[in-house]
N, C-alpha and C positions, 0 to 999 in steps of 0.2 A: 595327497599321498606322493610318495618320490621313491626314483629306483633306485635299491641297497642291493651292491654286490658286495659278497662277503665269501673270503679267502683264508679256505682253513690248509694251513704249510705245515701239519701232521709228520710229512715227511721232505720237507723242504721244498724248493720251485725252482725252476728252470723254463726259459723261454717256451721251449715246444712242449712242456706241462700246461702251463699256464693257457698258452693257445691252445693245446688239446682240451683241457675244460670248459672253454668260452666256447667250441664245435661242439661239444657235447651238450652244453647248455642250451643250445638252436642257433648260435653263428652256422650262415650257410657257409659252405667253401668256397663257392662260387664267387662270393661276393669278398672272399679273403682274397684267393688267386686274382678279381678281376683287378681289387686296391692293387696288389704287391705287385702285378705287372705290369701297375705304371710306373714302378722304379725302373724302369728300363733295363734290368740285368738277367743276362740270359744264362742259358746254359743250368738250370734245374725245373724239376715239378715238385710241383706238392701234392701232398698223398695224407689221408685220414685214415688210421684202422679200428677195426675193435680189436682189442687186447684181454685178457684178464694179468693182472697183478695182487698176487694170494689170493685167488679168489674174486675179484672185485672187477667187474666190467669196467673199461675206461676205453677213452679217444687216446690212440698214439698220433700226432701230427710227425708230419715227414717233412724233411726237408730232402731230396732227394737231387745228390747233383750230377753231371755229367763225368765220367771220369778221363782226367786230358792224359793224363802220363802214364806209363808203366810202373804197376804196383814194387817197391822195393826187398829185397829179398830179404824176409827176419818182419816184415810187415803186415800187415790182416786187412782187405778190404773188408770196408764196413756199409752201409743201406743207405750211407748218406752220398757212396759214390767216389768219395776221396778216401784217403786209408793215415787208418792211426795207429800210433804204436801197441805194441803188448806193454800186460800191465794193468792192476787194479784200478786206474786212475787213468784207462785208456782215451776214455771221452774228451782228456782235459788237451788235444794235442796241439801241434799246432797247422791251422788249416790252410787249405791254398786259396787261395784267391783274394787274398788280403785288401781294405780298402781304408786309407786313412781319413782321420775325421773334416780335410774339405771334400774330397770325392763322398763321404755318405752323406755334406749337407748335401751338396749339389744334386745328388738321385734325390734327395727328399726334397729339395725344392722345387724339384719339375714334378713332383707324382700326383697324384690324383687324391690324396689327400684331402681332407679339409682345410682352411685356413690354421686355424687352430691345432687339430694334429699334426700338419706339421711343423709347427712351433714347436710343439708337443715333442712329437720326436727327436728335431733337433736339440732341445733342450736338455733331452735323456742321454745322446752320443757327448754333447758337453760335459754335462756332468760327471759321465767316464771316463773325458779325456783328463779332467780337471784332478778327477781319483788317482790316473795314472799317471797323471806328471807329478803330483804331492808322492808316491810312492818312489817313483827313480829322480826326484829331485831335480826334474828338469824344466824347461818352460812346455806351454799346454803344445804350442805348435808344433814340435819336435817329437812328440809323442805317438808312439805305434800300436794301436789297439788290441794285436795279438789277437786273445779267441775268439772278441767280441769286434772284430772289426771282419769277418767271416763273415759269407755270406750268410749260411744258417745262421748265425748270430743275428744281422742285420734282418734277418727273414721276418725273425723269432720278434725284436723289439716292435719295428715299423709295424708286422702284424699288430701286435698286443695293442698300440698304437690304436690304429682302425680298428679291430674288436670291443675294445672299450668304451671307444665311441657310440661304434653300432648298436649295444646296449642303451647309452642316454642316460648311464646313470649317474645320481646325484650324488651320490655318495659311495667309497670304496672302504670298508674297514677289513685288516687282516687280522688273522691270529696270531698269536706268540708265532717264531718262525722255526723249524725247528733244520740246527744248521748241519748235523753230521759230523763225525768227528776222522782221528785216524789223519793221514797226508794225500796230496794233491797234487798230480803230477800239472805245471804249468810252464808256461814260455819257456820262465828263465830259473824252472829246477822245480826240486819238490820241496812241497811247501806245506805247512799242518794246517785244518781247516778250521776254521772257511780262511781259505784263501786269500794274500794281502789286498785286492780288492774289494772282493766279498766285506772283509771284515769294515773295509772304510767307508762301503758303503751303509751297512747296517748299525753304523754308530747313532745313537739313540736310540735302538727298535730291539722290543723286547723280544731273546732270543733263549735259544738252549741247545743242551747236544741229547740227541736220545739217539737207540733203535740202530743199526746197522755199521759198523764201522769204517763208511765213507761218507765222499762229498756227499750230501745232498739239496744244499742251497749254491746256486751257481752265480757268479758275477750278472748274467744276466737276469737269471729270476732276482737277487739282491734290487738291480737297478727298475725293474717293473713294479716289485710290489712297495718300494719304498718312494717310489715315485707318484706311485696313486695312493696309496693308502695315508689317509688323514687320521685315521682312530687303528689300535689295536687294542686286541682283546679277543673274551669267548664272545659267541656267538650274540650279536644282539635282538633287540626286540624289533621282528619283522615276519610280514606276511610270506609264506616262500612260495615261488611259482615253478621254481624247475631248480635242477639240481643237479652240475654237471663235473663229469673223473678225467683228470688230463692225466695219461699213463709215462713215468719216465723210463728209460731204457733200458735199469734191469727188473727183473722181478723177485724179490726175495719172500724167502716162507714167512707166513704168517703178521708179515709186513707190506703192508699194499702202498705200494711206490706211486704214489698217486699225489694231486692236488685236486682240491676238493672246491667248488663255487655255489655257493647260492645265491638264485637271482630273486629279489624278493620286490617289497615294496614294505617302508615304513613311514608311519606320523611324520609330518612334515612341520608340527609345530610344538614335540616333545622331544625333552631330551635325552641322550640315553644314559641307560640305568646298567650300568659292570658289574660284576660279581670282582672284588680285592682281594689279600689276604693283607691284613695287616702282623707287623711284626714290630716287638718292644723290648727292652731292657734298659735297664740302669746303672750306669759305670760311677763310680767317683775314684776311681786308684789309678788308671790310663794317663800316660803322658798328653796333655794336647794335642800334642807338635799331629798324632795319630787319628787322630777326628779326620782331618783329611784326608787321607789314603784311604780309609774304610769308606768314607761317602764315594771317592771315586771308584773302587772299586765293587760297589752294591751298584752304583746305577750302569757300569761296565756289562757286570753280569744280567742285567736287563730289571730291577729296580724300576716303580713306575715315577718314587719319589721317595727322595730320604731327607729328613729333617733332624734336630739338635733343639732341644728347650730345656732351662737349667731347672731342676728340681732340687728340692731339699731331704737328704733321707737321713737313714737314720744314723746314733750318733752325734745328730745336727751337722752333718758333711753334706759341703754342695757339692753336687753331684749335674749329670747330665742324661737326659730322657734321650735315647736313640728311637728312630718310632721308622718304619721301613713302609713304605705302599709298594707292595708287586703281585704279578699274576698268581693266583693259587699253587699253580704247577712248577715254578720256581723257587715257591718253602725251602725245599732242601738245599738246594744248593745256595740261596741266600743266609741260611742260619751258618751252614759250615762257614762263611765268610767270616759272617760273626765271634762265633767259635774261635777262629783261627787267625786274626787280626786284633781283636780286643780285650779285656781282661772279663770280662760278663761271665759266671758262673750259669745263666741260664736265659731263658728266650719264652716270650708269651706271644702267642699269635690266635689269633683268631679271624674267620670271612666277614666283612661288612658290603655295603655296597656304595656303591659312589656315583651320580649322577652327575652328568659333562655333555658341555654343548658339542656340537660339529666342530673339530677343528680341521684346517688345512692349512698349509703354505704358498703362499705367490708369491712371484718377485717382482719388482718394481725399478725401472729405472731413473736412477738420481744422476746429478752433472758427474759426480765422481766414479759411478758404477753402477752393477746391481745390486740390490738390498732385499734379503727376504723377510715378508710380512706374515707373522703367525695371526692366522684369523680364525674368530669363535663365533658361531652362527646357530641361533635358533632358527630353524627349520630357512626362509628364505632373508631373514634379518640379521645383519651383520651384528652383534653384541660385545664385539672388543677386538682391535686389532694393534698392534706391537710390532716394529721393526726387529729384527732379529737382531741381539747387543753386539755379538762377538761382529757379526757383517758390518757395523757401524762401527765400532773400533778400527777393524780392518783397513775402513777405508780414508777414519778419518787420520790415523796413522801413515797412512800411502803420501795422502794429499795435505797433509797437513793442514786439514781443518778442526774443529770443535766437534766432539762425539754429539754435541748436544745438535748442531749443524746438519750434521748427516740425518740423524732421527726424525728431527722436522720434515727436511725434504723428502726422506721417504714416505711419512705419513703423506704431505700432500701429493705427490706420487700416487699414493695408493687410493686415496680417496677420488681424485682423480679420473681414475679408472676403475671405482669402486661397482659400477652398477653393471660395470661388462666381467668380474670374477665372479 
């Protein structure tokens, strides 16, 4: 057997969610405070409450910090110590104690971490620096973290970091994410959600907008749960042990502002079994040139796969088979795609299910760079693993080698180092 945590984002995540569900789950605090106060950065406590949110018990975690300056006039102290604007989107402000991304490797390199977490970590502040220089178009060094380079922010990841760990488990799958809709007040202006981070980091991850009209996927929860999560989907097949509510900051009616975990254990040598919704039709009268925009635009909207195979209908007009794989809960808004992009007079869908190994990503270092490895694993056996194409294009464009060049050396790379992923 092996441990399945699984992340239901009902109403989207955020760092101190996320950590408040893993406390709720049986993470002691004790053992969070003792991790995070080997990053050596003073001047806050941390704090765990019970809450309800419509109803529903949860863990609010706190980040609780010292206040240095005089609150400014037209401004609201808030529980974290520092003060943020007025404003439906007060949360998104910008915080004090800023740290750029060599100061948070350096606290994570001295901490008390494990080896691996803090690879772990580091690798997660990269990724965001990487986000945020592709957004302002600048190079990665230059680049200013803004909310996520906050201490709370920092608090929130490095925890999630050590909690995940603490767990041991083998596998992390989430659900569809659900992002919020409405604007965002950020750094550098207001912005419609999810947020231009938010949004680059949840590229490929099946999403949606429901329920309340704000944020409720934050750049930080984006970079946590897409960082461990190998699989999304509903709920899979697993034994549950505990069952833990991370509460976020507001509470609305009849909407429980929550993230949801279960700590389970499943089959370590089957694979698991999704509930789909497939979705079809039959064009022959569509310009071509438009086949592409609609496939970009279904797997955009969170699509799990879309494919094109040529049929014969009737008439005797060749024609083209559209055939959609996505979550059940994204039907509607994938048909109006449909609908509204294509000439299709109508749309058949029906639930199947579809069985799929473990998958995960790692990266590997080649002479040229890093290369990520999509790997597919029955229970502890590796069953297929692939160089990520566009990262081998990338690189081999940079350095002007052979794509075919790049791919090689990452496989040996990864095999390499196969028996320690």
């Amino acid at each position: 057997m092996s441990t399945l945590l699984y992340f239901d984002c009902f109403a989207g995540a955020s760092g101190d969610m996320i950590l408040g569900a893993l406390l709720d789950a049986g993470l002691p605090l004790d053992a969070l405070r003792e991790a995070l106060g080997s990053l050596a950065i003073e001047g806050y406590t941390l704090a765990a409450d019970r809450v309800l949110r419509a109803g529903v018990s949860a863990t609010k975690f706190r980040v609780i910090e010292q206040q240095r300056e005089p609150v400014p006039v037209g401004v609201r102290p808030t529980e974290h110590g520092h003060s943020h604007p007025h404003g439906p989107n007060a949360h998104a402000h910008a915080h004090h104690h800023q740290h750029n991304l060599t100061q948070i490797e350096q606290l994570i390199a001295t901490s008390a971490l494990s080896p691996t977490g803090r690879e772990r970590a580091i690798a997660l502040f990269r990724r965001l620096a990487e986000t945020e220089a592709a957004i302002h178009d600048m190079p990665v060094e230059r680049v200013h973290l803004h909310e996520v380079g906050a201490l709370d922010s920092i608090i929130d990841i490095v925890g999630a970091v050590f909690a995940l760990e603490w767990f041991g488990a083998d596998r992390i799958v989430c659900s569809p994410i659900n992002t919020g809709s409405g604007m965002v007040r950020c750094a550098h202006g207001t912005f419609p959600v999810p947020a231009p981070a938010t949004a680059r980091l949840i590229a490929g991850v099946p999403v949606y907008a429901s329920g309340p009209s704000v944020e409720l996927l934050t750049p930080t929860g984006a970079l946590i749960t897409t960082g461990y999560a190998t699989q999304y989907g509903p709920l899979p097949a697993m034994s549950i042990d505990k069952i833990g509510y991370g509460a976020g900051d507001r509470d609305f009616a009849g909407f429980p502002n929550v993230v949801r975990v279960f700590v389970g254990s499943s089959s370590t040598t089957a694979t698991t079994t999704e509930r789909v919704m497939l979705l079809e039709c039959e064009i022959d009268d569509m310009n071509p040139q438009i086949y592409g925009v609609v496939m970009d635009r279904l797997l955009a909207a969170g699509a799990l796969d879309v494919y094109y195979a040529p049929v014969q209908m009737k008439k005797n007009r060749p024609g083209t088979l559209v055939t959609i794989v996505a979550p059940p809960e994204l039907r509607p808004a994938l048909t109006q795609i449909i609908f509204r992009e294509t000439t299709t007079l109508g749309l058949r869908y029906h639930e199947v299910f579809r069985e799929c190994l473990a998958r995960e990503r790692v990266s590997v270092q080649t002479p040229w760079g890093a290369v990520r490895i999509k790997v597919a694993r029955q229970g502890d056996t590796i069953m297929n693993a692939a160089p990520e194409f566009d990262d081998c294009v990338r690189l081999a464009t940079e350095q002007a080698r052979a794509v075919k060049e790049v791919q090689a050396a990452a496989m040996q790379a990864f095999w390499q180092q196969a028996p320690n992923t």
